[in-house]
C-alpha positions as CSV (number, residue, x, y, z in Angstrom):
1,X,77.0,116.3,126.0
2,X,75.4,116.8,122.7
3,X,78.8,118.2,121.4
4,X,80.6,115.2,122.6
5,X,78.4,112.5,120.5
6,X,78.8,114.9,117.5
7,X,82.8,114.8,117.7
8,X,82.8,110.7,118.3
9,X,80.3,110.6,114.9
10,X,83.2,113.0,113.4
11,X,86.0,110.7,114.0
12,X,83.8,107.8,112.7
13,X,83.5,109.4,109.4
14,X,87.0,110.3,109.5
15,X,88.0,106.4,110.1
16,X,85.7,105.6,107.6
17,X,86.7,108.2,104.9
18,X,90.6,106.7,105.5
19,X,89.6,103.5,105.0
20,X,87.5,104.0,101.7
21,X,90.1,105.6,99.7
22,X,92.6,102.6,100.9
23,X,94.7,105.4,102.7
24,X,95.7,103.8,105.7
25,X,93.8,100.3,107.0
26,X,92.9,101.5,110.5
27,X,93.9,105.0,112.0
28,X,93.0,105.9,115.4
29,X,93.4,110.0,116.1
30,X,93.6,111.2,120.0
31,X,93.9,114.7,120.9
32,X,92.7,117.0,123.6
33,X,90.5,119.0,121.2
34,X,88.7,118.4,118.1
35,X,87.5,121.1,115.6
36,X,85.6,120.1,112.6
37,X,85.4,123.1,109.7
38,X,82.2,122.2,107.6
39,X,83.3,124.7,104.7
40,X,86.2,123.2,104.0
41,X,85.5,119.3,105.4
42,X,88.7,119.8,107.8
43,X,89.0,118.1,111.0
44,X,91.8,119.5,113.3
45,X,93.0,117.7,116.3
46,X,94.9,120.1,118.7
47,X,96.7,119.3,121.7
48,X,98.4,115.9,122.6
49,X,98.0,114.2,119.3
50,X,98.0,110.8,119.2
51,X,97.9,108.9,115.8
52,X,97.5,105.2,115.6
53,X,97.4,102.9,112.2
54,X,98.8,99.6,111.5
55,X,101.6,101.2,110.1
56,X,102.7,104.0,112.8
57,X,102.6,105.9,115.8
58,X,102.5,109.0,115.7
59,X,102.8,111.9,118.9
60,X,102.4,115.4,117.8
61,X,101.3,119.5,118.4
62,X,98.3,118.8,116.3
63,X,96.8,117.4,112.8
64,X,94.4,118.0,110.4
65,X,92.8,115.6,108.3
66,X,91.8,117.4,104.9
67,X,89.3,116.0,102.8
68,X,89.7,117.3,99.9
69,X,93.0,116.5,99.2
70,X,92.7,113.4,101.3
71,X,95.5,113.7,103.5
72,X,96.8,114.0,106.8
73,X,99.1,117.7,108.0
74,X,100.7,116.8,111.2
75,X,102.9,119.2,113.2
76,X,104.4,119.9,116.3
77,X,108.2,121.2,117.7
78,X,108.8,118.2,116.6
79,X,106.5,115.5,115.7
80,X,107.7,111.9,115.8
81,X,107.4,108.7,114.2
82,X,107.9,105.0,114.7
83,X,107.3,101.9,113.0
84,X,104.4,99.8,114.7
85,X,105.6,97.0,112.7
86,X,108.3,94.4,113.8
87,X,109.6,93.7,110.6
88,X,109.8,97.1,109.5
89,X,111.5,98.9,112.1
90,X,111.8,102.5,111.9
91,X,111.6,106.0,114.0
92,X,112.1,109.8,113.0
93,X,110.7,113.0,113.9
94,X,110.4,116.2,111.8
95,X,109.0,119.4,112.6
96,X,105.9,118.6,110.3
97,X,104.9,115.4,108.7
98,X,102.2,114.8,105.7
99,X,100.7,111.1,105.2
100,X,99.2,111.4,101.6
101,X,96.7,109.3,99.9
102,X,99.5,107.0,98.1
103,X,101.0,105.8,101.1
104,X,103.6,107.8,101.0
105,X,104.7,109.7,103.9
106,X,106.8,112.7,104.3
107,X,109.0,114.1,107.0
108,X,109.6,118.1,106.5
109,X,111.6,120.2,108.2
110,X,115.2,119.3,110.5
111,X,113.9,115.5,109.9
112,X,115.6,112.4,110.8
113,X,114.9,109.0,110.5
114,X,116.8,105.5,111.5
115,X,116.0,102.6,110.0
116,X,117.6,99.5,111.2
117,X,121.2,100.7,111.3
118,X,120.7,103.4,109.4
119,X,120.2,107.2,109.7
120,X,119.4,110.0,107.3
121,X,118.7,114.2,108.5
122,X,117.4,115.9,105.7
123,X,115.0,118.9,105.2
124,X,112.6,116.6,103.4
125,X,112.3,112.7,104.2
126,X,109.5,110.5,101.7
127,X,109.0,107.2,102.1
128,X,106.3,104.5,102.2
129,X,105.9,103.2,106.3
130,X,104.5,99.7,104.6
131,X,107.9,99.1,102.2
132,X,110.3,100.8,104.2
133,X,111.5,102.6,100.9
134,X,113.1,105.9,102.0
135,X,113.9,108.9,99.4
136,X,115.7,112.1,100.6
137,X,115.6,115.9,98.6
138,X,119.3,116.4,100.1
């Protein structure tokens, strides 16, 4: 029981530490297991990831939130992505995706994204989930 209050105080930092660097406005992280790594300030969410924001959704393998470098590793076989927005419609999936502290968001790995009637598949996909700006290395 005592472990379980200790992971729900976790996740609060984590929302809060998101929210004070202007990261994401609200995120919201599911998963069936929940590590936290006081050495390096990691939190790793393993197992049915679920990631929530005002921006996206997110389902994935797992994520970890690092601290230091304030951003989020998410990965899975694949992991997708879709717009939670109605005005800036969009969905993809890569085999890992990175959400760094400038908004910016990138898909890695057989990635693909379609937004409106577009479509891209690229082995790197950046762009910014609140502008809908998309960038591709290929």
């Amino acid at each position: 029981m005592k472990k379980k209050y200790l992971i729900l105080f976790y996740l609060f930092l984590l929302t809060f530490d998101l929210n004070s660097v202007g990261f994401i406005d609200h995120v919201e992280i599911k998963s069936d297991k929940v590590e936290f790594s006081n050495n390096s300030k990691n939190v790793s969410f393993l197992s049915n990831v679920n990631i929530n924001s005002n921006y996206v959704v997110i389902s994935a393998s797992s994520a970890i939130y690092d601290n230091k470098k304030e951003l989020i590793s998410i990965s899975g076989d694949p992991s997708s992505i879709r717009s939670n927005k109605n005005d800036n419609n969009f969905n993809g999936e890569a085999e890992k995706i990175i959400f760094f502290s400038d908004e910016k968001v990138h898909l890695i790995g057989n990635a693909s994204i379609k937004f409106d009637n577009l479509s891209i598949r690229s082995n790197l996909i950046i762009f910014n989930p609140m502008s809908g700006k998309i960038m591709s290395s290929e």
